[in-house]
N, CA, C and O of each residue as an XYZ file, in Angstrom:
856
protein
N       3.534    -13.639     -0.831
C       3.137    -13.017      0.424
C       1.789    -13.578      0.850
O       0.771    -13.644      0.160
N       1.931    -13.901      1.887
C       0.732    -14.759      2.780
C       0.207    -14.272      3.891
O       0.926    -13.840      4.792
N      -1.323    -14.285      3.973
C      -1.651    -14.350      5.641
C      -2.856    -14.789      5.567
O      -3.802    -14.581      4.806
N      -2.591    -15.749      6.926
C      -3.655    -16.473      7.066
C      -4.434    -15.942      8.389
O      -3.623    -15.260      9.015
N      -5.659    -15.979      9.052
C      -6.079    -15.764     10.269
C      -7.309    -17.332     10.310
O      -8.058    -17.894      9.511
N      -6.933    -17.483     11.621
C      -7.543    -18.981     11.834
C      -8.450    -19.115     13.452
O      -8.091    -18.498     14.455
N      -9.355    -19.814     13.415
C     -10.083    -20.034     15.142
C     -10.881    -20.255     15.330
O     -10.957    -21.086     14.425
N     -11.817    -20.307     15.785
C     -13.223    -20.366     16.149
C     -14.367    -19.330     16.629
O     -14.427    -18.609     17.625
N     -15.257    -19.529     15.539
C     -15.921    -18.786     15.373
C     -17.822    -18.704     16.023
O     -18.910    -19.061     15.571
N     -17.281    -17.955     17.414
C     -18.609    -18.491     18.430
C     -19.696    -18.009     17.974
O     -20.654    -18.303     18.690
N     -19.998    -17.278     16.918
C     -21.336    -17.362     16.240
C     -22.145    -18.411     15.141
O     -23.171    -18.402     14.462
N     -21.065    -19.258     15.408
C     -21.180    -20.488     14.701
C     -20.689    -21.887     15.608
O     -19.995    -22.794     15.149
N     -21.208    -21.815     16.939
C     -21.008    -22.424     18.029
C     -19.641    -23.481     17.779
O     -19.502    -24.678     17.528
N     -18.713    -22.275     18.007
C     -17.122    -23.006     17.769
C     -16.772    -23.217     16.354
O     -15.556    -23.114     16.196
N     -17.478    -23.501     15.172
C     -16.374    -23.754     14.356
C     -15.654    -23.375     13.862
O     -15.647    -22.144     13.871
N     -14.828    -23.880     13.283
C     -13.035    -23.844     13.038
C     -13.354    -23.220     11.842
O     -14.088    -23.666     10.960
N     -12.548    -21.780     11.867
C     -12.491    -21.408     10.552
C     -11.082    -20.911     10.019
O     -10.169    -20.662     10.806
N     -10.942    -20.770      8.565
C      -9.664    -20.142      7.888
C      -9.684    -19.373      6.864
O      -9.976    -19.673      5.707
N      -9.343    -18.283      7.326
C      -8.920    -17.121      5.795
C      -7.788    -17.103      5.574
O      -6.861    -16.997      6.377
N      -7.754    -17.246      4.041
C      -6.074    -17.034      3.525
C      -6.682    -15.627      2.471
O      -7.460    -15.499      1.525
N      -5.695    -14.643      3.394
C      -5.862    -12.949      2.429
C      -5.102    -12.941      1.596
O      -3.894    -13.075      1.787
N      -5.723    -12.757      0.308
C      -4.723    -12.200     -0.823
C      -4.359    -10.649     -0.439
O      -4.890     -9.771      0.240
N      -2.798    -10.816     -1.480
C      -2.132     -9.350     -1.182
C      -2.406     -8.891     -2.177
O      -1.641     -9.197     -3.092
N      -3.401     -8.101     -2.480
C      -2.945     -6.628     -3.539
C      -2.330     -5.845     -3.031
O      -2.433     -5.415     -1.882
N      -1.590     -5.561     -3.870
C      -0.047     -4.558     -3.984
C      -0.149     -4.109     -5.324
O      -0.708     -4.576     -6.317
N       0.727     -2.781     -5.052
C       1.043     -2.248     -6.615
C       2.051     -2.452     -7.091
O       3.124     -2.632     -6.515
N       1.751     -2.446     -8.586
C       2.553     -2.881     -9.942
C       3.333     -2.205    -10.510
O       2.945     -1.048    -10.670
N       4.408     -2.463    -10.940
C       5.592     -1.316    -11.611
C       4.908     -0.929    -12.724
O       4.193     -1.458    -13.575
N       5.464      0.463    -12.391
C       5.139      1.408    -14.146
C       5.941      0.888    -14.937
O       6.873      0.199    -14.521
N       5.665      1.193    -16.665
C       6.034      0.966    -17.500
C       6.104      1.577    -18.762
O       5.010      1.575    -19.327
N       6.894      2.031    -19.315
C       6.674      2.638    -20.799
C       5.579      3.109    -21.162
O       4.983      2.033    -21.212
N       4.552      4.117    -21.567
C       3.647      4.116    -21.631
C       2.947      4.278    -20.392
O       2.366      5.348    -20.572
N       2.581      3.794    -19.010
C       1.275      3.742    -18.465
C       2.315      3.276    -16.831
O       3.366      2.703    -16.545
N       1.165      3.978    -16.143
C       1.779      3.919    -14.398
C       1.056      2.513    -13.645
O      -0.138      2.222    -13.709
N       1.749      2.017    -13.182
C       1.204      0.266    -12.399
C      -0.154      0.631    -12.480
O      -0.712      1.702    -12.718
N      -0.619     -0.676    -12.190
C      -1.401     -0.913    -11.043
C      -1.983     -0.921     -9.894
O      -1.932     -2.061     -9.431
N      -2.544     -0.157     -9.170
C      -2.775     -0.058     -7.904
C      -3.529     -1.024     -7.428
O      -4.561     -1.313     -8.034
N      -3.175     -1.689     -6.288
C      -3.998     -2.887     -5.670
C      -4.786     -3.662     -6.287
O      -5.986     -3.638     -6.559
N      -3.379     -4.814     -6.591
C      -4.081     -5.639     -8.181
C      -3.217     -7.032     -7.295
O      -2.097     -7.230     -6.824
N      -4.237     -7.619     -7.401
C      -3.596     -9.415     -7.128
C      -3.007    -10.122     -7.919
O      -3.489    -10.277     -9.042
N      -1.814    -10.741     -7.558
C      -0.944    -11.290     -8.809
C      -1.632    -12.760     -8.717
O      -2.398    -13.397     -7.995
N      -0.837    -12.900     -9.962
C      -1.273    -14.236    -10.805
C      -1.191    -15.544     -9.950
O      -2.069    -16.405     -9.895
N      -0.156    -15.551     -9.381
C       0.125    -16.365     -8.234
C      -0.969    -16.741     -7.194
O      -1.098    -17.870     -6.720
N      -1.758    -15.641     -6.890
C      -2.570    -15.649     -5.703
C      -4.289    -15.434     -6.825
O      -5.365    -15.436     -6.229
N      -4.268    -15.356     -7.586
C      -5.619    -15.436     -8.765
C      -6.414    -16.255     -8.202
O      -7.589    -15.887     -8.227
N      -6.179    -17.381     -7.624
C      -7.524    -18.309     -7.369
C      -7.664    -17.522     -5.797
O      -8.778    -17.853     -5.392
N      -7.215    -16.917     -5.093
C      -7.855    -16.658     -3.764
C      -8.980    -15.012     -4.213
O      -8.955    -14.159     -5.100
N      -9.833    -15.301     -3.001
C     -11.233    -13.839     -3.395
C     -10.975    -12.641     -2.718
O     -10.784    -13.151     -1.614
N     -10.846    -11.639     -2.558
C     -10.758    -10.474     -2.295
C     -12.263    -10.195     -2.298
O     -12.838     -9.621     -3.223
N     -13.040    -10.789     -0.835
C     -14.184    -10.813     -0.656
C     -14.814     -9.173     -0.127
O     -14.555     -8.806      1.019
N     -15.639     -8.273     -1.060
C     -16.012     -7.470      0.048
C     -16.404     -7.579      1.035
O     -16.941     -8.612      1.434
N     -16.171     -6.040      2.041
C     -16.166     -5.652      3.251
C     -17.374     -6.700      4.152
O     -17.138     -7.416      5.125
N     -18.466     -6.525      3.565
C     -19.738     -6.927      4.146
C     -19.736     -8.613      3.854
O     -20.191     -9.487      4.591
N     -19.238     -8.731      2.864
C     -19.516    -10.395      2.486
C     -18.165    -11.145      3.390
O     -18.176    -12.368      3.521
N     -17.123    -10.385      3.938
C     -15.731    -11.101      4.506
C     -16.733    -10.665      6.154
O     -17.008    -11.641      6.852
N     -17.091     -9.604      6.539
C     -17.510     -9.535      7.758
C     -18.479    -10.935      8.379
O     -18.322    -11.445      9.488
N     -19.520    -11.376      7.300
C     -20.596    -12.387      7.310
C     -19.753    -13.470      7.889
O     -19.781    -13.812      9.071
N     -19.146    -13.883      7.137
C     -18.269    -15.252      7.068
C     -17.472    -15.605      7.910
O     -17.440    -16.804      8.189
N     -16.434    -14.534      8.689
C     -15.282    -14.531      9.274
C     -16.028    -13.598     10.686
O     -16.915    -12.749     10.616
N     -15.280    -14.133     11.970
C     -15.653    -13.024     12.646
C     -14.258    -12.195     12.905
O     -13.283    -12.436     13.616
N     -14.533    -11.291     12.164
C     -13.742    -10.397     12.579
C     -14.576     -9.086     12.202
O     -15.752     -9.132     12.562
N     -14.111     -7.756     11.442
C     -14.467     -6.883     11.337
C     -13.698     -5.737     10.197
O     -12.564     -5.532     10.630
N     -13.860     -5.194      9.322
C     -12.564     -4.466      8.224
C     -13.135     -3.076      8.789
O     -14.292     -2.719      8.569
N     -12.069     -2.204      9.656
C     -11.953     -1.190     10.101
C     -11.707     -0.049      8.952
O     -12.368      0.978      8.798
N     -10.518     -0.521      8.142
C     -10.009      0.786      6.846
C      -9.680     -0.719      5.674
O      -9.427     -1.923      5.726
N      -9.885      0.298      4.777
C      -9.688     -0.825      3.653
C      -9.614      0.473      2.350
O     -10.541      0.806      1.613
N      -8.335      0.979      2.374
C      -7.626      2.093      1.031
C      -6.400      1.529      0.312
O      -5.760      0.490      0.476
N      -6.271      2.655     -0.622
C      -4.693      2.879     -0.633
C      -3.852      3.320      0.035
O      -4.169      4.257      0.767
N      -2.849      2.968      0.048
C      -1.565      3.448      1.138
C      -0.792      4.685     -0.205
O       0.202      4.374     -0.862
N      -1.567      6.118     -0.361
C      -0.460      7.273     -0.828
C       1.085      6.815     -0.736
O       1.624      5.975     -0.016
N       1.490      7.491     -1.518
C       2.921      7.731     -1.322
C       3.939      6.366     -1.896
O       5.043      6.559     -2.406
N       3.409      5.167     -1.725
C       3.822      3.751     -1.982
C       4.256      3.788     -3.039
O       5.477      3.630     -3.010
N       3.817      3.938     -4.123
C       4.152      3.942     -5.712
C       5.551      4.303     -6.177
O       5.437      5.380     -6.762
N       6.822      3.909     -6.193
C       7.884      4.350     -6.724
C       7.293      5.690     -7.848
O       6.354      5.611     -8.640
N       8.135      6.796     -7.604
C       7.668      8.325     -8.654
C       8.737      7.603     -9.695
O       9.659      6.788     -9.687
N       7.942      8.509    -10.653
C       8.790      8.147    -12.391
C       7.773      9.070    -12.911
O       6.904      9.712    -12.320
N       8.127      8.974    -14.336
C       7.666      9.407    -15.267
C       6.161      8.585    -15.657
O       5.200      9.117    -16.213
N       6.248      7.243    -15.233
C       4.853      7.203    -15.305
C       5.170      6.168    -13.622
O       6.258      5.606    -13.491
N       4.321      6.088    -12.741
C       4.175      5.903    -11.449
C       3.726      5.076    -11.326
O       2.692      4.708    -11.883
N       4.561      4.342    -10.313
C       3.932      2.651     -9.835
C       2.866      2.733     -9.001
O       2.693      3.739     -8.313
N       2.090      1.758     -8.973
C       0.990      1.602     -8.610
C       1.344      1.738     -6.851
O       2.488      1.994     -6.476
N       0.231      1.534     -5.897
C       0.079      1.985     -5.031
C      -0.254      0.468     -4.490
O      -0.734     -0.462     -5.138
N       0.225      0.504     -2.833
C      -0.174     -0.898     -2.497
C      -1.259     -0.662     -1.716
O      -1.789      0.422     -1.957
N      -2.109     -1.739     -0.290
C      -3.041     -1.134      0.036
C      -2.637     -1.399      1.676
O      -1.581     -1.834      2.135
N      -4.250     -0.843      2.592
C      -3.971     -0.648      4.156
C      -5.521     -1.446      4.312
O      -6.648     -1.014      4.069
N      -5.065     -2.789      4.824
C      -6.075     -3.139      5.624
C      -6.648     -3.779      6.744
O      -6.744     -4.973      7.027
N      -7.114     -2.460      7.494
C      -7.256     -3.026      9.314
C      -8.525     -4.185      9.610
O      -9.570     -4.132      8.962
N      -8.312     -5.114     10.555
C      -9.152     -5.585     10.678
C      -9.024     -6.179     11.947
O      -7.972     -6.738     12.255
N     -10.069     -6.113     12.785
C     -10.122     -6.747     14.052
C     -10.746     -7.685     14.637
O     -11.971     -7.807     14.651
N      -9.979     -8.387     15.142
C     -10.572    -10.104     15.399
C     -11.431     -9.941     16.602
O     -11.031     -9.175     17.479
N     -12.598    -10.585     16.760
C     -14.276    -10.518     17.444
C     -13.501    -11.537     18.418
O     -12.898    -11.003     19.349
N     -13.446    -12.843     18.325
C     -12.839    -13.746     19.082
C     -11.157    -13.886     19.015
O     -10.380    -13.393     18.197
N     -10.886    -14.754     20.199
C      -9.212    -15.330     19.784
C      -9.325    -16.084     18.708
O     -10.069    -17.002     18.363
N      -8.021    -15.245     18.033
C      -7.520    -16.108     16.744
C      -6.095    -16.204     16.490
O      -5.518    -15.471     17.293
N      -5.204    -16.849     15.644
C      -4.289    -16.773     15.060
C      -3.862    -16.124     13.917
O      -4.675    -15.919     13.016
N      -2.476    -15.696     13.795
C      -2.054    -15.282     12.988
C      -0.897    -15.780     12.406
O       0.076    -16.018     13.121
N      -0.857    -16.020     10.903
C       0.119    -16.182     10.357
C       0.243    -15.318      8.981
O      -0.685    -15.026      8.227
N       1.962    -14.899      8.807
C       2.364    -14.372      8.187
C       3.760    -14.845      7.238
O       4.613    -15.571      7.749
N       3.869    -14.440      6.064
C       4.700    -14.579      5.710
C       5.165    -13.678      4.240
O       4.825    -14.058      3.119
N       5.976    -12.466      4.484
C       5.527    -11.302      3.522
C       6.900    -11.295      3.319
O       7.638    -11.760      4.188
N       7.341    -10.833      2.299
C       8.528    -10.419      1.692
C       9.186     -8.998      1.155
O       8.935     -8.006      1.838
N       9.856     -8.863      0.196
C      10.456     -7.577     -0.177
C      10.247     -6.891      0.570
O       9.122     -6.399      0.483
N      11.175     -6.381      1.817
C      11.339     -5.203      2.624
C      12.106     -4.578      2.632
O      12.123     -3.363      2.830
N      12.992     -5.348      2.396
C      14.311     -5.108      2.588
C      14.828     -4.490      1.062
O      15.604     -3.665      0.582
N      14.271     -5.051      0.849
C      14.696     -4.906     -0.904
C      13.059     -4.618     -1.902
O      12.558     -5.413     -2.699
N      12.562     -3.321     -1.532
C      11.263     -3.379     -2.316
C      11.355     -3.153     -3.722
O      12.348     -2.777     -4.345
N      10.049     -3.459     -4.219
C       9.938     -3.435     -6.003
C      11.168     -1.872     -6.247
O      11.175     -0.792     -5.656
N      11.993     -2.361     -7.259
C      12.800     -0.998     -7.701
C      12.016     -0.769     -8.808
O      11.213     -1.488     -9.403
N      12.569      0.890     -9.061
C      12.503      1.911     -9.858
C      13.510      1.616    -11.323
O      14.719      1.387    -11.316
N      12.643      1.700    -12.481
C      13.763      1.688    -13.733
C      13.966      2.863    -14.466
O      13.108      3.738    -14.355
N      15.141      3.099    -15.353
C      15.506      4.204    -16.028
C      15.305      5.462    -15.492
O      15.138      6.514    -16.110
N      15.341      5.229    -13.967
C      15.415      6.808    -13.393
C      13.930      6.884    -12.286
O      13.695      7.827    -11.530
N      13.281      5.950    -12.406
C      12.347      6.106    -11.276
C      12.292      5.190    -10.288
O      12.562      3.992    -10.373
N      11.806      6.013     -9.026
C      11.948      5.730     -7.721
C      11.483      4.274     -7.397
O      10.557      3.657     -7.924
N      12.356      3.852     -6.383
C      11.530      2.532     -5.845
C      10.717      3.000     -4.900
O      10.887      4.123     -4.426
N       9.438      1.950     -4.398
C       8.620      1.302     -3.865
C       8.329      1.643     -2.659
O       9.401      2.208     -2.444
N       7.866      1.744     -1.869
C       7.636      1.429     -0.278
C       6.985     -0.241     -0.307
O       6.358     -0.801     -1.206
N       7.383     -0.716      0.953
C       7.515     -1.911      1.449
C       6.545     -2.369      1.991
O       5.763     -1.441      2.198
N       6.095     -3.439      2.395
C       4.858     -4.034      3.128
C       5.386     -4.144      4.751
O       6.586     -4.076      5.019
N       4.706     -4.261      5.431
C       4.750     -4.071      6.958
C       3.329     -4.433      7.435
O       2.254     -4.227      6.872
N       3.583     -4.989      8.544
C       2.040     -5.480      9.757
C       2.264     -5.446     10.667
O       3.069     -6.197     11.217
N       1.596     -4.493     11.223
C       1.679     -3.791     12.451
C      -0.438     -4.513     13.503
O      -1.548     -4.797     13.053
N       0.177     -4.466     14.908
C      -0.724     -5.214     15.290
C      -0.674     -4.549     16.888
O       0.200     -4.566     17.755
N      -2.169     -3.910     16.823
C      -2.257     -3.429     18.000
C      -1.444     -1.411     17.972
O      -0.925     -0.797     18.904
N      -1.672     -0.979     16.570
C      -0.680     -0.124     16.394
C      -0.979      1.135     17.141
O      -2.070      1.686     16.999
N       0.164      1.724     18.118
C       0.085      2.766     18.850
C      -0.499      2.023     20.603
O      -0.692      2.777     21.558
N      -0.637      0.932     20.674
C      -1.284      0.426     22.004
C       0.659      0.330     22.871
O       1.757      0.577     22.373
N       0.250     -0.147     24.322
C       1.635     -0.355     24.552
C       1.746     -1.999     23.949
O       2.935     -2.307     24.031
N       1.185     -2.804     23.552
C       1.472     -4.005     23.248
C       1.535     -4.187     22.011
O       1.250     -5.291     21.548
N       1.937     -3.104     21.179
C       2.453     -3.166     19.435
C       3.333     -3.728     18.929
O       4.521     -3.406     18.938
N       2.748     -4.798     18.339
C       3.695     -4.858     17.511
C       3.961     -5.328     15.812
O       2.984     -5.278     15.066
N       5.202     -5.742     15.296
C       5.492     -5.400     13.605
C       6.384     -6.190     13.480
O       7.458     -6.183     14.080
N       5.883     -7.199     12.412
C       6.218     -8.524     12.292
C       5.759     -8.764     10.422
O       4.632     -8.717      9.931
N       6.979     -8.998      9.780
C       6.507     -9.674      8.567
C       6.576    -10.930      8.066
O       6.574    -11.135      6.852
N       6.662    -12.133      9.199
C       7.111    -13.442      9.191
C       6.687    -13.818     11.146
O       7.157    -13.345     12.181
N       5.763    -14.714     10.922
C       5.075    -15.609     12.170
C       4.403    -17.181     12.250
O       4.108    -17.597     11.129
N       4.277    -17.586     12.724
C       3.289    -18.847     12.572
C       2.889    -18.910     13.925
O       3.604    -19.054     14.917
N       1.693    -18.789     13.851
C       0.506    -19.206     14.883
C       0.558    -18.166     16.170
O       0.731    -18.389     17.368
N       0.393    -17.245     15.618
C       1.118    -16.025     16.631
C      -0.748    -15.917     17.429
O      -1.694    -15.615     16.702
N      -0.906    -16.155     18.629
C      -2.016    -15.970     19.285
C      -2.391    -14.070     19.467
O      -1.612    -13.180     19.808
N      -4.273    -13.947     18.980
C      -4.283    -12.687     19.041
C      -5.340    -12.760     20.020
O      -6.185    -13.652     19.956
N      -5.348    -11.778     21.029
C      -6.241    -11.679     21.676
C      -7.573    -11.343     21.213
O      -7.620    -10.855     20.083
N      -8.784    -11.512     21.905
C      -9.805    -11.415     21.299
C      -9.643     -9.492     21.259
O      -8.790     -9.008     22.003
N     -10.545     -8.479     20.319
C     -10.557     -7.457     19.819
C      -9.020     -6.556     19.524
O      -8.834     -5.339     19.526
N      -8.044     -7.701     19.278
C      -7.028     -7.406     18.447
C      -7.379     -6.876     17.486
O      -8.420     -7.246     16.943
N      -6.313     -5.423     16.764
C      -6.090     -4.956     15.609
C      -5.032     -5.582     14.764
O      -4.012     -6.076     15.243
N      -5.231     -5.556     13.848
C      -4.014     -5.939     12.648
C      -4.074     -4.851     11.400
O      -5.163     -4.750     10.835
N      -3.110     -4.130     10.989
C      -2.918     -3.186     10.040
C      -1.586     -4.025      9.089
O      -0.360     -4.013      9.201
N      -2.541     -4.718      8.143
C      -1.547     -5.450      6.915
C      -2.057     -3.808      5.604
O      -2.999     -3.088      5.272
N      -0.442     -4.102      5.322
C       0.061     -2.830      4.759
C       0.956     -3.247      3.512
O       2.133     -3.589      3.626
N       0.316     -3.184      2.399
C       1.090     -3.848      1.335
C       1.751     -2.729      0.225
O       1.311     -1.613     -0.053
N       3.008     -3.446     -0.333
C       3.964     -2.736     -0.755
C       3.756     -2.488     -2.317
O       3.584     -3.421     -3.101
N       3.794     -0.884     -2.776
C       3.947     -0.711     -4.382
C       4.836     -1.006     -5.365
O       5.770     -1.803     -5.279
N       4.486     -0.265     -6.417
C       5.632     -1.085     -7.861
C       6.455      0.476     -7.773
O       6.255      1.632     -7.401
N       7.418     -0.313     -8.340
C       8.851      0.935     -8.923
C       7.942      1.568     -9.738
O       6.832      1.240    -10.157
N       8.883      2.891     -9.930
C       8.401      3.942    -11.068
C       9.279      3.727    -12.042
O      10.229      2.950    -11.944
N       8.999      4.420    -13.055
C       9.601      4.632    -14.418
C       9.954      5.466    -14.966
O       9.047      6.109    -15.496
N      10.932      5.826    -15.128
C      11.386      6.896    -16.178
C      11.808      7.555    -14.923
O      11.881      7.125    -13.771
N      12.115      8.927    -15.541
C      12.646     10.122    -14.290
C      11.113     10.592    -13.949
O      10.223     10.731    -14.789
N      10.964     10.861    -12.184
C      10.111     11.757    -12.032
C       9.935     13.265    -12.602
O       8.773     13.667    -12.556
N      10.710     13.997    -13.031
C      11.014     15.053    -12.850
C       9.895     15.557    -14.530
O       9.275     16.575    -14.837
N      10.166     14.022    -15.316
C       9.387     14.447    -16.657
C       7.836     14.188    -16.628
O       7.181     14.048    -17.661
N       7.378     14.142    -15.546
C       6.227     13.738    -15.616
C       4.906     14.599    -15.447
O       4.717     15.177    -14.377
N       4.198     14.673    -16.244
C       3.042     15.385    -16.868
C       2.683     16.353    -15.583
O       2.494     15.506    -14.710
N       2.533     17.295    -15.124
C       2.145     18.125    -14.088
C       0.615     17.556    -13.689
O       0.284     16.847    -12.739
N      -0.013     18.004    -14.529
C      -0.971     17.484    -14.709
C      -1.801     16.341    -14.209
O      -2.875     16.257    -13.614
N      -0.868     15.444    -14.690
C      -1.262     13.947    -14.512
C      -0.451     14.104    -12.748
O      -1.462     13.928    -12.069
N       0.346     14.252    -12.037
C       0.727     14.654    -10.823
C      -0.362     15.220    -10.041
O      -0.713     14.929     -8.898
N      -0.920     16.230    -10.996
C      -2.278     17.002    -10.049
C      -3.813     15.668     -9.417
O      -4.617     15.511     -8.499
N      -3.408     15.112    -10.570
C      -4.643     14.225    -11.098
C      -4.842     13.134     -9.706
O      -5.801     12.780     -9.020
N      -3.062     12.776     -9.738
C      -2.722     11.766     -8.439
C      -3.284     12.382     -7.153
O      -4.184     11.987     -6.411
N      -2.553     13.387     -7.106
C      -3.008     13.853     -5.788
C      -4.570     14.079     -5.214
O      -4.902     13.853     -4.050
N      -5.399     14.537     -6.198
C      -6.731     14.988     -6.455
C      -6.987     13.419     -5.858
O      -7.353     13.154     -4.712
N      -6.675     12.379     -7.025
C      -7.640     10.612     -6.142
C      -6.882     10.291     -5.082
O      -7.011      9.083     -4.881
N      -5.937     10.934     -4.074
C      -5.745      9.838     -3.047
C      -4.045      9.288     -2.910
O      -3.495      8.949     -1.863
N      -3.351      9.322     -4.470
C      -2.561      8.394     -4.523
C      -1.106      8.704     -4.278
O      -0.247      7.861     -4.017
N      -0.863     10.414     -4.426
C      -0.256     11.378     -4.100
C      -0.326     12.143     -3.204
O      -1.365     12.802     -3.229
N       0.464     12.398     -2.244
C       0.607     13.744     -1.386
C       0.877     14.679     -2.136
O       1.508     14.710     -3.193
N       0.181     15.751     -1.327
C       0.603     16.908     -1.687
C       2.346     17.026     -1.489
O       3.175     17.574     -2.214
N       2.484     16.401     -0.414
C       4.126     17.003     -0.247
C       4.996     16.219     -1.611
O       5.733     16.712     -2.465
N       4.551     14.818     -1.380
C       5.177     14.365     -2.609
C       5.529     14.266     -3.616
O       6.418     13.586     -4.129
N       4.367     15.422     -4.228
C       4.263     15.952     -5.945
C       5.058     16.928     -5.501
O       5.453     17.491     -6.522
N       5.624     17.569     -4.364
C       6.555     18.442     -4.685
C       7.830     17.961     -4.519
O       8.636     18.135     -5.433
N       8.242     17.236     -3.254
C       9.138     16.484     -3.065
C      10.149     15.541     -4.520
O      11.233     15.439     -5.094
N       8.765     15.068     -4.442
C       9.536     13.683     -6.031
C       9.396     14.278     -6.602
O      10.408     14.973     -6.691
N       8.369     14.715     -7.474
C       7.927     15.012     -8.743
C       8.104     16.342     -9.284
O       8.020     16.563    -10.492
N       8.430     17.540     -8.123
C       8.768     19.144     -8.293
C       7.393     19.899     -9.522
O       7.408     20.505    -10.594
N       6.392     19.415     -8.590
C       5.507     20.021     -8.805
C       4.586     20.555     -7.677
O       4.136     19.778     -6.835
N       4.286     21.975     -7.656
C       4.048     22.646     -6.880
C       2.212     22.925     -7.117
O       1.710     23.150     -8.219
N       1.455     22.844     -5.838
C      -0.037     22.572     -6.163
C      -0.292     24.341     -5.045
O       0.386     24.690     -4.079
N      -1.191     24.902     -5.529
C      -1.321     25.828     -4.244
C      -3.002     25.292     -3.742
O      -3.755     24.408     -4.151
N      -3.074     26.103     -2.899
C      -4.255     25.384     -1.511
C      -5.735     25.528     -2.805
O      -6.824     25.840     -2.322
N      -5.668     25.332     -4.075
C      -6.863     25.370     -4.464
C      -6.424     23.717     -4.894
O      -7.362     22.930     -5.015
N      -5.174     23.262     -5.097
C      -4.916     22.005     -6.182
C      -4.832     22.345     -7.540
O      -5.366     21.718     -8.455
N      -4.114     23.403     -7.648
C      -4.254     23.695     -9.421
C      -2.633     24.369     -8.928
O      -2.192     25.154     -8.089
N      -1.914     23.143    -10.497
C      -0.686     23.390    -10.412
C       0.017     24.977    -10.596
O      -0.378     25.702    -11.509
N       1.052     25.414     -9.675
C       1.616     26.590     -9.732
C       2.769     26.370    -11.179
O       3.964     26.285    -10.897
N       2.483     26.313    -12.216
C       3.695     26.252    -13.390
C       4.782     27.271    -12.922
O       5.965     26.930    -12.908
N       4.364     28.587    -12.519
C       6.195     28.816    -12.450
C       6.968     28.398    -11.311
O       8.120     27.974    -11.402
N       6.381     28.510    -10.334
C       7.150     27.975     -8.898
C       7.817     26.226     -9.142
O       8.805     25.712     -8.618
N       6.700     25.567    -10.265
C       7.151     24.045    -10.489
C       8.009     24.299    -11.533
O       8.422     23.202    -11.909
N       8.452     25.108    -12.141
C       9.245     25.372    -13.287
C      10.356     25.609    -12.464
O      11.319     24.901    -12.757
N      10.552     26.492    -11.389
C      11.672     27.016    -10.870
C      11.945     25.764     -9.256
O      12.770     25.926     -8.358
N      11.053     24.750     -9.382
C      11.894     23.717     -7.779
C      12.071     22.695     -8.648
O      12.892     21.947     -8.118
N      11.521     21.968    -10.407
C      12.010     21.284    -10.627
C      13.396     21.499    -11.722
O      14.039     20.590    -12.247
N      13.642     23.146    -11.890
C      15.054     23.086    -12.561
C      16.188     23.004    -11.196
O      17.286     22.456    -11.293
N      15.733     23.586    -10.076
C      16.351     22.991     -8.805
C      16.955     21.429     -8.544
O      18.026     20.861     -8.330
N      15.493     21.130     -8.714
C      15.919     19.669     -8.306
C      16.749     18.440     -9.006
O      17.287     17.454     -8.504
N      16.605     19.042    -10.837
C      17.825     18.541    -11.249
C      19.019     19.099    -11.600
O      19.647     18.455    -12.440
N      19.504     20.081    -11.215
C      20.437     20.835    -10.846
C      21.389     19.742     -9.840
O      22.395     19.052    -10.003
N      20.422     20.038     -8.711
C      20.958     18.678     -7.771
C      20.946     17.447     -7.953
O      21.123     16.672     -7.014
N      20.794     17.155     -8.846
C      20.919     15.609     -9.420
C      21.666     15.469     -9.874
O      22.209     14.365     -9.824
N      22.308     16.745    -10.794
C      23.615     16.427    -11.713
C      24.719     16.445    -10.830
O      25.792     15.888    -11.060
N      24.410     17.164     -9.704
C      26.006     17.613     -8.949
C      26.951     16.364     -8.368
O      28.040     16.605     -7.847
C-alpha cells in the first residue's frame, strides 16, 4: 500500500517535491497477545513516519488528525491491532497518488475471531466535491484540499466472547474500543462510570452464544 503526494513547494520558490507515506496498519492477533496497532511492515521499513512538526517543515502541507481508527481491529480473544486516520491538507496544488489494497478482502479473523476493517481515502470528506478512491495516479488536488488516508487492522483471534472483560475495559478506556463494541463483539457491558457490569455481561454474552450455536 502506497501514497505518494508530489508538487511544488512555493515556500521554497517552486521546488519539486515528493512524499512517499508509509502505511501503518494493524497487525493480526495471535496466541498469546493482540496485534499491533499502527506498526509499519517490513516491506515499507526503510520509509520515515516523520513527526507531525518535522513532516509539516519539509512538505507543504499540514497533519490535521493523526490517531487510531477504534473499532478496526478484528475482536477475538486476543484483538487485532488497530489501523490509523490521517488527515492532511495540501497548502499548494499537488498530486495524488494511490495505490492501497485489501478491501475487498480485509486481514481475516482466525479460530473464531473477527476480521478487520479495511483501508479507504476519502478526499474533501463531507464537501460536495468528495471523494473515495483506493487506486489513482496523478490525481490533481486543489490547493487547501483535504485527504483522510484511513488504514486497515489485523484479524482477531480466538472467539471474542472469551476475552478477558477486563482487558475489553482496558481497550475501551485507551481509544481502541467502543463502548458499543465491547458490547456488540465482545458482550461486555461497561456502565457510564467504565467499570465492567459482570452480571448484565454474564447474561448478553450467554445470549450471544446461544445465537451462535443456532
Amino acid at each position: 500500500m502506497v501514497l505518494f503526494l508530489a508538487g511544488k513547494d512555493p515556500r521554497r520558490d517552486d521546488q519539486g517535491f515528493l512524499y512517499v507515506m508509509p502505511h501503518a496498519g494493524g497487525w493480526g492477533g495471535f496466541e498469546g497477545g493482540d496485534g499491533q496497532d499502527g506498526l509499519i511492515n517490513n516491506v515499507n521499513g526503510a520509509f520515515k513516519d516523520y513527526p507531525v512538526e518535522v513532516f509539516e517543515v519539509k512538505f507543504p502541507a499540514f497533519i490535521r488528525r493523526y490517531e487510531f481508527r477504534p473499532d478496526t481491529g478484528g475482536p477475538g480473544r486476543f484483538r487485532g491491532g488497530c489501523g490509523l486516520l490521517r488527515r492532511f491538507e495540501v497548502e499548494p496544488e499537488a498530486f495524488l497518488y494511490l495505490w492501497l489494497e485489501r478491501s475487498v478482502t480485509p486481514a481475516w479473523g482466525l479460530f473464531g475471531g473477527g476480521d478487520a476493517v479495511g483501508p479507504d481515502v476519502i478526499i474533501n470528506a463531507g464537501a460536495p466535491d468528495e471523494q473515495r478512491m483506493l487506486k489513482v495516479n496523478a490525481l490533481p488536488l486543489p490547493p487547501g484540499s483535504v485527504v483522510d488516508l484511513l488504514t486497515g487492522g489485523g484479524g482477531g483471534f480466538g472467539m471474542p466472547l472469551e476475552r478477558d472483560p477486563e482487558r475489553v475495559r482496558a481497550d475501551v478506556l485507551d481509544g481502541y474500543v467502543s463502548r458499543e463494541a465491547a458490547a456488540r463483539d465482545y458482550g461486555v457491558v461497561l456502565d457510564d462510570a467504565l467499570v465492567v457490569d459482570l452480571e448484565a455481561s454474564a447474561r448478553l454474552r450467554e445470549g450471544q452464544g446461544a445465537g451462535a450455536e443456532a
